[in-house]
C-alpha positions in Angstrom: -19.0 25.7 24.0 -17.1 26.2 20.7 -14.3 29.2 21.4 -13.5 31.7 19.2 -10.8 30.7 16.6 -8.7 34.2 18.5 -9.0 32.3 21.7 -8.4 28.8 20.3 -4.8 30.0 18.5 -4.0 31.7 21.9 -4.5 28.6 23.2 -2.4 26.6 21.1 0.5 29.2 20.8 0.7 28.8 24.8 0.4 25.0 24.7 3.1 25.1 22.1 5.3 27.2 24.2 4.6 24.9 27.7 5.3 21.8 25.1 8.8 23.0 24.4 9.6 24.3 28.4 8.7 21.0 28.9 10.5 19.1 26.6 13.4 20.9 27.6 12.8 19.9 31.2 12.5 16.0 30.8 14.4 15.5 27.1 16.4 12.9 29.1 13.3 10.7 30.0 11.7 10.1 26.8 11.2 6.2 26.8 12.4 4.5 24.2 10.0 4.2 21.4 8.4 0.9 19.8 10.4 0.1 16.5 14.1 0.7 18.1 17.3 0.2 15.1 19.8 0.0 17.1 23.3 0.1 16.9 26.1 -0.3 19.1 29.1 2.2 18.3 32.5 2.5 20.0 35.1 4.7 21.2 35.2 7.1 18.4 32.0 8.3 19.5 33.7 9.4 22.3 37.4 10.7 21.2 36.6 11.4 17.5 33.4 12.4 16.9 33.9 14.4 13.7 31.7 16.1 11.6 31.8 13.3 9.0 31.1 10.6 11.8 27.9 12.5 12.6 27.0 13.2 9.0 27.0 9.5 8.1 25.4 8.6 11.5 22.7 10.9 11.3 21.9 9.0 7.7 23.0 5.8 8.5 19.2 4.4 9.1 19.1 3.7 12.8 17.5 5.6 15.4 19.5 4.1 18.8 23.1 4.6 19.3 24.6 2.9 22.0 28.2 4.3 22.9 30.6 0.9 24.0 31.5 1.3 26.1 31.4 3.8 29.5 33.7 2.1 32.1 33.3 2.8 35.9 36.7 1.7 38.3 37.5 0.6 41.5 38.0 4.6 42.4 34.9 5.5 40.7 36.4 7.4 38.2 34.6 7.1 35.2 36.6 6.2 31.9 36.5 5.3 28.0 37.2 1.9 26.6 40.9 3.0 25.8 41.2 4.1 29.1 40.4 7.8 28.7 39.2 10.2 31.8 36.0 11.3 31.9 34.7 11.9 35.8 36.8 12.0 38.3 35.5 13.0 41.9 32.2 14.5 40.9 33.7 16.8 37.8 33.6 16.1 34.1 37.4 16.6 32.7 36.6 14.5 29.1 36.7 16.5 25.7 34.9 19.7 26.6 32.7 19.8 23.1 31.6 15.9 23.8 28.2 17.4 25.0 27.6 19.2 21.9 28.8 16.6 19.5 26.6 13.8 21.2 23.5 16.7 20.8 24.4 17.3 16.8 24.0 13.4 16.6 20.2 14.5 17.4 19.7 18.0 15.5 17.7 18.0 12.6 17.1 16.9 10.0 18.2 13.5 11.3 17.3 9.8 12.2 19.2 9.7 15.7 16.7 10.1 18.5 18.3 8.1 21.5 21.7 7.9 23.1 22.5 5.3 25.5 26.2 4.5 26.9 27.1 1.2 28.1 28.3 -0.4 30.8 30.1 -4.0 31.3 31.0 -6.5 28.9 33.0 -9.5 29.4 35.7 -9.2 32.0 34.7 -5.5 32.2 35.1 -3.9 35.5 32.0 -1.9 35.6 29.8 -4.2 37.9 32.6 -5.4 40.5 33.3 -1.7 41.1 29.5 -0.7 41.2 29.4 -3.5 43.7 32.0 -2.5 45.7 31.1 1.3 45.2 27.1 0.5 46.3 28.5 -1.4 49.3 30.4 0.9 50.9 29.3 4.3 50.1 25.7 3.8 49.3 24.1 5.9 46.4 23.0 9.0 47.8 23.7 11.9 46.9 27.5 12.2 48.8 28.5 9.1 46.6 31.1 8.9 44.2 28.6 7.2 42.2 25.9 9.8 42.4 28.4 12.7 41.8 30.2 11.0 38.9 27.0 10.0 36.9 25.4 13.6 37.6 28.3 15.0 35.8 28.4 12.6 33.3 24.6 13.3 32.4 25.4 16.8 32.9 28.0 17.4 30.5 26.4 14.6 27.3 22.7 14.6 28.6 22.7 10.9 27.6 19.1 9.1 27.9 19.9 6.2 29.1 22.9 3.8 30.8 22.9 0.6 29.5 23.8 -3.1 31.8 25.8 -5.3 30.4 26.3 -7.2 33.4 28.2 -10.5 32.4 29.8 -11.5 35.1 28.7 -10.2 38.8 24.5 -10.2 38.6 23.8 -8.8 42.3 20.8 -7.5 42.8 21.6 -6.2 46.5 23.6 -3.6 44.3 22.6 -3.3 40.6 19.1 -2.5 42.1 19.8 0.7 43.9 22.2 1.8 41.2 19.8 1.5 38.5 17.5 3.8 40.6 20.0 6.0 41.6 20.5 6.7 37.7 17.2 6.9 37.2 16.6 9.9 39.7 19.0 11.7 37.8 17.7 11.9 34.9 18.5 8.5 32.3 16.8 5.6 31.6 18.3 2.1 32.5 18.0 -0.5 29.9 19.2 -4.5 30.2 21.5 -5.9 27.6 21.4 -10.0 28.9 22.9 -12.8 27.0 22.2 -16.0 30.0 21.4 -15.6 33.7 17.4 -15.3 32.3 16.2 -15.7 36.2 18.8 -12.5 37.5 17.4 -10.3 34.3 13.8 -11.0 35.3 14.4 -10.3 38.6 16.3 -6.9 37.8 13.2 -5.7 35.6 11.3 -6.7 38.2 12.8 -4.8 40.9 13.6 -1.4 38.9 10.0 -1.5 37.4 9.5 -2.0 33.5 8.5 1.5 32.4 4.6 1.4 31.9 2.2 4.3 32.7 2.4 4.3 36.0 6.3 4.8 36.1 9.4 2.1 36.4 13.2 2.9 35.3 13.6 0.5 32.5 12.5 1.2 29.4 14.4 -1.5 26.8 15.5 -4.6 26.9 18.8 -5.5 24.1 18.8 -8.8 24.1 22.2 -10.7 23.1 21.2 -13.4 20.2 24.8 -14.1 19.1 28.4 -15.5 20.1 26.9 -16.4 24.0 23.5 -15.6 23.5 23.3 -17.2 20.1 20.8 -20.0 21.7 18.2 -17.1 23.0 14.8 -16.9 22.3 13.5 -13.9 22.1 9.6 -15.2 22.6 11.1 -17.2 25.7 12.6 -14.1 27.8 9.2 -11.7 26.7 7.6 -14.5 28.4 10.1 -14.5 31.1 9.5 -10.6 31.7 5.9 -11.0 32.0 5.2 -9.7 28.0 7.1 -6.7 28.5 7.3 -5.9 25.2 10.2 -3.6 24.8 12.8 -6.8 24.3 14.7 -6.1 21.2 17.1 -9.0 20.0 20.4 -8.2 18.7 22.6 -10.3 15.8 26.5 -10.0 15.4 27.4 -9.0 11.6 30.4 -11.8 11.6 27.8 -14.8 11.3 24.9 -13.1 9.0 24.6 -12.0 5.6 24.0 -9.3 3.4 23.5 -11.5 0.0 23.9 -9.5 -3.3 20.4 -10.9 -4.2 17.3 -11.6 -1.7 16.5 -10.5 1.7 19.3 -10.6 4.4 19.2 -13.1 7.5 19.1 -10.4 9.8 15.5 -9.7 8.0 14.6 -13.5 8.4 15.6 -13.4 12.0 13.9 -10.2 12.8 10.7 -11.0 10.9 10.6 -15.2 12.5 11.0 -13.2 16.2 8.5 -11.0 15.2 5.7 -13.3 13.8 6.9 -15.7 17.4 6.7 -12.7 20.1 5.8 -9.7 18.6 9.1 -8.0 18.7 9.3 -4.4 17.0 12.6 -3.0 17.6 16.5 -4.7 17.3 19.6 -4.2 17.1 23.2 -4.7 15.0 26.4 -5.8 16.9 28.7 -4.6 14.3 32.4 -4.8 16.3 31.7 -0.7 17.3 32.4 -0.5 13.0 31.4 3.2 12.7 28.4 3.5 10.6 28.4 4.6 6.7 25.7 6.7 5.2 23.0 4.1 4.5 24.0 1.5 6.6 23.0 -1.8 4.6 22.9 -3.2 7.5 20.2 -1.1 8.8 18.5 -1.6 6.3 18.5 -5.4 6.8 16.9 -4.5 10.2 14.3 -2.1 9.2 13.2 -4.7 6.8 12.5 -7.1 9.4 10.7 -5.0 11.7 8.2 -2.5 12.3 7.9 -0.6 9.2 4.9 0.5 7.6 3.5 -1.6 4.2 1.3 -0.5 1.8 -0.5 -2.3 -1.5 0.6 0.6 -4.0 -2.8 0.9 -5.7 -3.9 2.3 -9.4 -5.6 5.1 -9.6 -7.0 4.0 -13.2 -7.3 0.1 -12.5 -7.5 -0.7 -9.0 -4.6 -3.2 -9.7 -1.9 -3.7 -7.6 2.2 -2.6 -8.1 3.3 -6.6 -8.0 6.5 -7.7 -7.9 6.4 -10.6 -10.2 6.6 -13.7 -9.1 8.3 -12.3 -5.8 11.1 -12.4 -7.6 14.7 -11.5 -5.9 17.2 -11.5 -9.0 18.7 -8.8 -10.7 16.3 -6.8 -12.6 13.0 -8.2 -11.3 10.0 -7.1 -12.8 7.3 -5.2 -11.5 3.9 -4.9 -13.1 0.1 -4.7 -12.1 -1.8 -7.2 -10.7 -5.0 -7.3 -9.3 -5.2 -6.4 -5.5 -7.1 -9.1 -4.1 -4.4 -12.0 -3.1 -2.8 -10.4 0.3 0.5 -11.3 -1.1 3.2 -10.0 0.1 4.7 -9.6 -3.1 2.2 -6.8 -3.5 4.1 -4.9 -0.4 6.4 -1.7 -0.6 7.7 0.6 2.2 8.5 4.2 1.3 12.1 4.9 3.5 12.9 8.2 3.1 16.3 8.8 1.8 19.5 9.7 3.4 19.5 13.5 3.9 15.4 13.1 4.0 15.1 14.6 0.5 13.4 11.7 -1.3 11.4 8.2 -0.7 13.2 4.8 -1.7 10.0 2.3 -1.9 11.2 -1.2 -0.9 9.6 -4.9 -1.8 8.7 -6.1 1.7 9.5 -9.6 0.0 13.4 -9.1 -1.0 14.6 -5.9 0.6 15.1 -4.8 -2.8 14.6 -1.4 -4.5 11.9 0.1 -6.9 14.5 1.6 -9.8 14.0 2.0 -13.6 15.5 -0.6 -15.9 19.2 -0.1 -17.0 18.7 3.4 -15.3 17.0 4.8 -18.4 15.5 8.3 -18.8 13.3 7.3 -21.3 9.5 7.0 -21.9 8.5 3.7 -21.6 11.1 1.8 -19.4 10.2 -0.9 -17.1 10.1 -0.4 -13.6 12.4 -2.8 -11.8 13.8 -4.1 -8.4 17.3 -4.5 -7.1 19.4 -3.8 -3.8 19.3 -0.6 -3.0 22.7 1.7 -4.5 21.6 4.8 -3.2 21.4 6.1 -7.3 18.7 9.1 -7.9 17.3 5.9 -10.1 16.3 4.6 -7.5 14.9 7.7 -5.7 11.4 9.1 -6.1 9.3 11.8 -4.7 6.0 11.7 -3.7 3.4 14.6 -5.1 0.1 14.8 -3.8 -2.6 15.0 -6.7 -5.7 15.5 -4.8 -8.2 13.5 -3.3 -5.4 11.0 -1.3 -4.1 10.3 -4.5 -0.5 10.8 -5.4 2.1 11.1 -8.7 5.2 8.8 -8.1 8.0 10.6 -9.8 11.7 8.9 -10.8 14.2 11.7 -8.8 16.7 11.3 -12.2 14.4 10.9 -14.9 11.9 13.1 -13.7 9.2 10.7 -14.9 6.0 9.1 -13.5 5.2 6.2 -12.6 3.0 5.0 -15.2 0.6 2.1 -15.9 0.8 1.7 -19.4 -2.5 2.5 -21.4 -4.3 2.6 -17.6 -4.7 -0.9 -18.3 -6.8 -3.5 -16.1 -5.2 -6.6 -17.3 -3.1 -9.1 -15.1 0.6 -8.3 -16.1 0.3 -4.7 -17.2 3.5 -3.0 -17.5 4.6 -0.6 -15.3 6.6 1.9 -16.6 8.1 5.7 -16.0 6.7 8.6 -18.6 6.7 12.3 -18.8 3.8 13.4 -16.8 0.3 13.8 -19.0 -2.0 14.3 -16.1 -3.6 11.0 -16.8 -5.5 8.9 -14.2 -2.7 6.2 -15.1 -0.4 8.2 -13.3 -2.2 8.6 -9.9 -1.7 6.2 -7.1 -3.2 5.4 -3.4 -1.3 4.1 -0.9 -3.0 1.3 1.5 -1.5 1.0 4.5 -1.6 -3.2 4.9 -2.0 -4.4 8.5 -3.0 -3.4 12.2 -0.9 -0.5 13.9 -0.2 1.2 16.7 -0.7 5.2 15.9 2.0 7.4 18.2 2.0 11.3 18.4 4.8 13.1 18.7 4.5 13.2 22.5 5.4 9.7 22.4 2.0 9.0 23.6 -0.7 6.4 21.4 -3.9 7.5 20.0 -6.7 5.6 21.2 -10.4 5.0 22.2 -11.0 6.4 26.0 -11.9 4.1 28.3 -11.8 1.1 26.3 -15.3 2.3 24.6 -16.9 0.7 21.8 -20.4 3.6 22.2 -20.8 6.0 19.7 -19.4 8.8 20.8 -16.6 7.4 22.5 -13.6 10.2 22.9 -10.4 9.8 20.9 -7.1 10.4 23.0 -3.6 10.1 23.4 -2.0 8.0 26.4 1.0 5.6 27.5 1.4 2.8 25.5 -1.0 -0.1 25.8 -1.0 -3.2 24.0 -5.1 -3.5 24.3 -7.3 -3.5 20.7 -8.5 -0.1 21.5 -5.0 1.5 20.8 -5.1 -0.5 17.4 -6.1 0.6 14.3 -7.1 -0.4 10.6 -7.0 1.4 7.5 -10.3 0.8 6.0 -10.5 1.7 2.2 -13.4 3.5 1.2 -13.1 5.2 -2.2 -10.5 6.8 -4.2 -8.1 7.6 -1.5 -10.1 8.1 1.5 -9.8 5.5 4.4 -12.1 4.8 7.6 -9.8 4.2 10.6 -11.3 1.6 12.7 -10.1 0.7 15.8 -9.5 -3.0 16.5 -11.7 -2.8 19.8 -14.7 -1.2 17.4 -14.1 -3.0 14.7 -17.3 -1.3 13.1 -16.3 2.3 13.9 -14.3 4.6 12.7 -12.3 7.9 13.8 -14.5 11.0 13.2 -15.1 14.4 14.3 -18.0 15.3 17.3 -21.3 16.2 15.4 -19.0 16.4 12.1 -17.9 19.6 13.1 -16.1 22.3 10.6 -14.7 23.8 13.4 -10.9 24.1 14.1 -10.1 22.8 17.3 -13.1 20.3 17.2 -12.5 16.7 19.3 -12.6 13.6 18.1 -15.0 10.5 18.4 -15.4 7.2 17.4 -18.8 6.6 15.6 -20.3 3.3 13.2 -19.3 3.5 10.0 -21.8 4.5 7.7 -19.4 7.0 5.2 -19.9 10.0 6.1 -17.3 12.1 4.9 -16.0 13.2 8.5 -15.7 9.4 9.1 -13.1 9.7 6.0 -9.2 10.2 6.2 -6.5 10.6 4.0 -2.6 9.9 5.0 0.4 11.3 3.5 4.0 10.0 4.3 6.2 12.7 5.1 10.4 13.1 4.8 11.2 12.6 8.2 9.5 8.9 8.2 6.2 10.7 9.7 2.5 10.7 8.4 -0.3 13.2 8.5 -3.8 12.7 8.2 -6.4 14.7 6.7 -10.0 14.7 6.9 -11.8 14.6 3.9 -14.8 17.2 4.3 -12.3 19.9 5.9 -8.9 19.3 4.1 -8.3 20.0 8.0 -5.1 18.0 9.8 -5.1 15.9 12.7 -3.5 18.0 15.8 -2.6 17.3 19.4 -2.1 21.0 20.2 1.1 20.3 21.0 -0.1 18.8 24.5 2.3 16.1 26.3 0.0 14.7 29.1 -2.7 11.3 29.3 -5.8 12.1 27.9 -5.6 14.8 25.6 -8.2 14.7 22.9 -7.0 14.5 19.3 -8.5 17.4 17.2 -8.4 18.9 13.7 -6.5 22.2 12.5 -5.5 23.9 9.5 -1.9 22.5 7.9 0.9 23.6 9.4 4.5 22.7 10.2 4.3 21.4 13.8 5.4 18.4 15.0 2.1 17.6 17.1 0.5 17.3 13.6 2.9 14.2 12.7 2.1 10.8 13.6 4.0 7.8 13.8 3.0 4.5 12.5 3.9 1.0 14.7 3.1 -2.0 12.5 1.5 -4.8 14.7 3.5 -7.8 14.0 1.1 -11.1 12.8 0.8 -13.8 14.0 -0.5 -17.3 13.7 -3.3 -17.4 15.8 -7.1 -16.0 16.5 -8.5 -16.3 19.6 -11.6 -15.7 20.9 -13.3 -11.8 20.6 -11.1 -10.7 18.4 -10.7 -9.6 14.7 -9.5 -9.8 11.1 -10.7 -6.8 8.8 -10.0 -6.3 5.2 -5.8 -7.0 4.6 -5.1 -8.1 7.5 -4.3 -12.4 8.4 -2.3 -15.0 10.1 0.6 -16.2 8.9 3.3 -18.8 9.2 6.0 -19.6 7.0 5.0 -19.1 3.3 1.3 -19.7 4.4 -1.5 -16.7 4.6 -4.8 -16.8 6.1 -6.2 -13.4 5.1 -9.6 -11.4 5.1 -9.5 -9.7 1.8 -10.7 -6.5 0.9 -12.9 -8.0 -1.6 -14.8 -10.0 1.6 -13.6 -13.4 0.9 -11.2 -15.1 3.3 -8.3 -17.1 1.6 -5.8 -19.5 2.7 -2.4 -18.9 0.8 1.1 -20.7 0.2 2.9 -18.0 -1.4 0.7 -16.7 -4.4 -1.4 -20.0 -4.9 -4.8 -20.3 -2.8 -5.5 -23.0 -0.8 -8.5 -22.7 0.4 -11.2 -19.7 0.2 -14.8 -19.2 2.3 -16.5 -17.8 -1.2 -17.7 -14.6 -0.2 -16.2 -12.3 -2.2 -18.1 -9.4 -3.8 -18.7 -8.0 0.3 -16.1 -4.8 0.9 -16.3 -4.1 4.3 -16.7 -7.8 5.3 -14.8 -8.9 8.3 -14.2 -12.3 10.1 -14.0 -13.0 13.9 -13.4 -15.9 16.2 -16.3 -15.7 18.5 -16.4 -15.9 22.3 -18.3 -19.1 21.7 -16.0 -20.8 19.3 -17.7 -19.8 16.0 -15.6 -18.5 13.1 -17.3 -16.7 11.1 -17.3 -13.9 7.9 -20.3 -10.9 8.7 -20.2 -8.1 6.2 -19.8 -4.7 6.2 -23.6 -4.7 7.8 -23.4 -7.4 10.3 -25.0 -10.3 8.8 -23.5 -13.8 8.5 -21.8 -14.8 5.5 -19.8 -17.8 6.3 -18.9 -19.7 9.5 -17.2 -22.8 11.1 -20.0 -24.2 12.4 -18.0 -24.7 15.6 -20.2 -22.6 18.3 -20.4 -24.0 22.0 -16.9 -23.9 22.3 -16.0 -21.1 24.5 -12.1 -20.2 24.7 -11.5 -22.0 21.5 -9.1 -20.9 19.0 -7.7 -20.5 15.3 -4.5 -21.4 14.2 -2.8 -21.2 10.8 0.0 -24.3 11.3 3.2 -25.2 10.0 2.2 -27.8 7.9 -0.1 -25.0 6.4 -3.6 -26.1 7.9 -5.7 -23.8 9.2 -7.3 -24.9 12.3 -10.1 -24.5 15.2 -9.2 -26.0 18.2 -11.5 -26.0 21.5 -9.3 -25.0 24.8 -8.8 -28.8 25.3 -7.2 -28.8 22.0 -9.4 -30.8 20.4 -9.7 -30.0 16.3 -13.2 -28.8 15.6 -12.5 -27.2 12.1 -10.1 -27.5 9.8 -9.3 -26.2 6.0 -7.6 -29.5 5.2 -4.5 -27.9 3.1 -2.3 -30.0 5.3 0.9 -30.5 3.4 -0.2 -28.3 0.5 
């Protein structure tokens, strides 16, 4: 039974106030969350932690700090890398504000939302002690060990305690240490650079965390000086896909060029197109971070964060960055948004301070600016790296309808397609605001992704169902298709989300309900307008979504546990109503039962193999097609490899478009290959299909 909209705000106000109690109860166990930037700091995070330290951290663009390093000694006195007391026997006698410097790192607005300290290092005497400590005195609750860490956590309520174990690797001891920790309140997390066989062992032991417990929750995995040979795809394998392993690279051997992307972008993105990686981190010799790190940005590049097509409002063409250009300068105009070309991607970072958007070229790292930093009518929207200049700022103003004005933070112009033309090449330019359908623009979110809450939990389909009706919930992160989703376009800017499990369905509310509080459901797509969202990037690097028949929000009620229902509820200011989104990294290969929809592809190297929104599916080397199935003209369409080998492209309706003609072949494959043929191989590996672009 529906309750009363009274009953139903009681409801929330006392969910909102058991959220925060318990927040404040287990702040020190949230797990470290899917797209980690991470960045290891040193020992003025622990003596000189000023106010301009934390200002420029909180800004610097990464979300992990990891304090190099926490030393533990023969005694078990606890110390800083200089040397500096912090425990000794069970009492805290370190800088007395250190606590509440550490927490500022954290207060709003900022982008700091993890703390870890770190233990080892080369010739570090960390481990030996722990060893010695574990041997003799055990790790209950009368050991030095167990005093010293409670009154370390106690006085910085740090979240986790990092190993950087390089030289002892027992498990008889690092074992009940790390659970020891655990029990009081941090997370441990691994930072290997050899020994794979110890490290899996050690995960294996402490328990990966997972939804039915485990103390680690991270893996930093050293990909420089020692570990310079490690694979990342090699040790997720190694941990049994435990997909929290984050590679790290060392500043004194990559590059931040003055033009095109960075190699800490390649790296990142080559790990992630391998393994699936989504989080990493910068080894910067504990450099203390500047506002606008460039070398966070490197990282965020390379990762996780969300792409959209940046679509006309007037044309449907696409913002293009021409030719994929990375000089000085480059040009962006319109063309049309049919290729999948990833010179057609943008990601809107918001700004250091959180007070405007910086929209980035996926393809060069590079920012979306005005020419020669004009003011005027008429000037051509460029690219280059990012300054940090208001010409390079812009602010993003909803216009109705999921439809949005892109305004220039120092001009104060639009973003403007010039004469709302549909031609190939259009310019793109800034001009004083006319109201004009020119001047309107929908974002479309490009890719699969994972959808977190701000519980830390995942929206997804219960049970794994694929029914109509099938409840829509929050719950530990799973890497299954039913916690996967796809942006759908529809019409102006309304979207179906359909999950990857469902590939036909889409997010709606029960019986279409105009209710507040109402539950959500998955149900086939037909376009009804509860089946329609909106989604509108917010400051803090958040989104919302909005239904299009209520204008209501999505809502979790502010509720922490497995299971809750997503629902809708008027607009407001909570966090429960802001959602993160985890791009899902692609990859080169289809297998069987599962699914490409509209935008998303393999890939490898410069080569694309992608489902268009238009219905056809195209083979790519950069912007030139290869190959194409000729089914255009079919929105909706989607192609799948088939459980019995088949390939094949069914529109929006089910029927068959185009196929393979490879059926009888159960546990074959798809793969998009280096030499840039696509190709169905049976389980045997035998070639059954192929695109012949081999060498092209």
């Amino acid at each position: 039974m529906m309750q009363s909209s009274v009953r139903k705000a009681l409801k929330k106000a006392a969910v909102a106030l058991a959220f925060y109690i318990l927040v404040l109860a287990v702040a020190s166990l949230q797990p470290a969350l899917a797209g980690v930037r991470g960045l290891f700091v040193g020992d003025d995070f622990i003596s000189n932690l000023n106010p301009t330290l934390v200002a420029n951290t909180k800004v610097s663009g990464y979300n992990t700090i990891i304090i190099f390093e926490v030393n533990v000694n023969p005694s078990g006195d606890l110390t800083g890398p200089n040397g500096e007391l912090l425990v000794h026997d069970g009492v805290y006698v370190g800088n007395s504000s250190w606590g509440a410097q550490l927490a500022s790192l954290k207060a709003e607005p900022t982008g700091i939302n993890r703390i870890e300290m770190a233990l080892g290092g080369w010739g570090g005497p960390s481990f030996p002690a722990i060893q010695s400590l574990v041997n003799s005195q055990g790790t209950g609750s009368g050991s030095i060990l167990y005093q010293n860490f409670l009154a370390l956590h106690n006085a910085t309520n740090v979240d986790a305690i990092d190993f950087d174990d390089e030289t002892t690797y027992d498990l008889n001891t690092s074992v009940p240490f790390g659970r020891m920790l655990n029990s009081l309140g941090m997370w441990v997390t691994l930072c290997p650079y050899q020994n794979e066989s110890y490290w899996v062992s050690l995960l294996a032991d402490l328990g990966p965390f997972n939804a039915y417990g485990g103390c680690v929750d991270a893996v930093y995995l050293q990909c420089y000086d020692g570990g310079a040979g490690n694979n990342p795809a090699s040790w997720v394998s190694g941990f049994s896909g435990f997909n929290k392993v984050y590679p790290g690279v060392w500043t004194n051997v990559e590059t931040l060029p003055a033009t095109g992307l960075s190699t800490v972008t390649t790296k990142m993105r080559n790990w992630q197109n391998s393994c699936g990686i989504n989080g990493g981190f910068i080894w910067n010799n504990t450099t203390d971070p500047p506002a606008n790190d460039p070398w966070s940005l490197a990282l965020a590049n390379g990762l996780d964060t969300p792409y959209f097509n940046i679509i006309s409002g007037a044309s449907g063409g696409a913002l293009d960055l021409a030719n994929g250009s990375s000089g000085p300068n480059a040009v962006v105009d319109q063309w049309a948004n049919i290729n999948g070309g990833t010179n057609q991607y943008w990601s809107l970072l918001p700004t250091a301070g959180g007070s405007h958007f910086e929209i980035v070229a996926w393809a060069t790292g590079q920012a979306l600016g005005i020419l020669g930093a004009s003011t005027s009518n008429g000037a051509q929207t460029i690219t280059n790296n990012y300054a940090g200049t208001s010409d390079q700022q812009w602010d993003l103003i909803d216009a109705g309808s999921g439809l949005f004005n892109l305004r220039n933070v120092k001009s104060g112009l639009m973003l403007d397609l010039d004469s709302g033309s549909t031609a190939n090449g259009a310019k793109t330019q800034q001009w004083q605001s006319t109201g004009g359908v020119n001047q309107l623009w929908r974002l479309q979110p490009t890719g699969s992704y994972y959808i977190r809450a701000a519980s830390g939990k995942y929206i997804n389909v219960a049970g794994a169902g694929t029914a109509n009706g099938s409840t829509i919930i929050q719950y530990n992160y799973q890497t299954n298709p039913w916690f996967q989703w796809n942006f759908n376009f529809d019409s102006s800017g309304w979207y179906g989300l359909r999950g990857v499990g469902a590939p036909t369905s889409c997010i709606c509310l029960i019986n279409g309900s105009y209710s507040l509080g109402a539950d959500c459901d998955i149900w086939n797509d037909v376009g009804n307008p509860d089946q329609r969202i909106r989604i509108e990037p917010k400051l803090d690097g958040n989104f919302k979504f909005y239904f299009s028949h209520t204008g209501y929000s999505w809502d979790m009620s502010g509720a922490t546990g497995n299971g809750v229902p997503l629902e809708q509820w008027s607009d407001d200011t909570n966090p429960w109503q802001e959602f993160a989104l985890e791009r899902i990294p692609s990859t080169n290969v289809l297998y069987q039962s599962t699914v490409l929809l509209g935008g998303q592809g393999l890939s490898c190297g410069t080569h694309t193999f992608i489902m268009q929104t238009d219905g056809n599916l195209v083979e790519y080397n950069g912007t030139t097609a290869l190959w194409a199935s000729g089914t255009s003209g079919n929105s909706g369409a989607y192609c799948t490899m088939q459980s019995d080998g088949n390939l094949v492209v069914y529109s929006s309706s089910g029927a068959a478009l185009w196929a393979s003609g490879t059926p009888g072949n159960s546990a074959a494959y798809v793969t998009l290959q280096s030499d840039g043929n696509v190709v169905v191989y049976s389980y045997t590996n035998t070639a059954l299909w192929s695109t012949g672009t081999a060498g092209r």
